[in-house]
N, C-alpha and C positions, 0 to 999 in steps of 0.2 A: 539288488544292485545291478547295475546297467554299466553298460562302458561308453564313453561319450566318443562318436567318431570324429564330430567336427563342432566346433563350437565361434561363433561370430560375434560383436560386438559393433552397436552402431547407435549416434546418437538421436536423441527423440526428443527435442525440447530440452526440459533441464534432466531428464532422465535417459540412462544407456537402456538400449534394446538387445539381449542377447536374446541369441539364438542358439538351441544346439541338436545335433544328429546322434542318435541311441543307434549302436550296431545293432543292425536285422531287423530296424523298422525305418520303414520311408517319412513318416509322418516330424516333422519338425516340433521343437520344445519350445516356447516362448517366455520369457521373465522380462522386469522388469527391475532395474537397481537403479540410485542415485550416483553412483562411479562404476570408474571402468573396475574390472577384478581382471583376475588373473585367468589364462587361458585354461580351460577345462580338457581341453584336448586328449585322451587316451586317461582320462579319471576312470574311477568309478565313481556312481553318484548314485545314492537316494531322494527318489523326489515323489511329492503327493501334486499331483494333477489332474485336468477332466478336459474331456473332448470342446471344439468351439471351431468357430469357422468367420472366417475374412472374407467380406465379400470386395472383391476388385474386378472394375471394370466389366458389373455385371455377372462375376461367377464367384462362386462358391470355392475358397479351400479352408480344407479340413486343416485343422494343427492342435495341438495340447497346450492349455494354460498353465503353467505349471505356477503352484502357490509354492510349496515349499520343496528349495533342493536344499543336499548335503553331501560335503564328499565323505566316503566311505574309506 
């Protein structure tokens, strides 16, 4: 279980992009849903994900795909 520090929501076509921040790691969480949900903010949450990287304007960041969250 992880604690969510911040958590964003932004739209991508007909699909919402969140985003969210795990205390005591830098690396960002990425999902995708068909609606907005509700703010995750100070959750806990279980989630199965794996490493991936964006490339913009020529560079490389790191972030985690995440397949499945849950709150906990």
């Amino acid at each position: 279980m992880q604690k969510v520090s911040s958590h964003v929501q932004r739209r991508d076509g007909e699909w919402v992009l969140n985003t969210i921040l795990i205390e005591g790691q830098e690396i960002p969480f990425k999902y995708k849903r068909r609606k907005l949900y509700k703010s995750l903010k100070g959750a806990r949450v279980d989630m199965i994900y794996y490493p991936d990287t964006e490339i913009i304007a020529s560079m490389d960041f790191p972030f985690m795909r995440v397949i499945k969250i849950n709150l906990s």
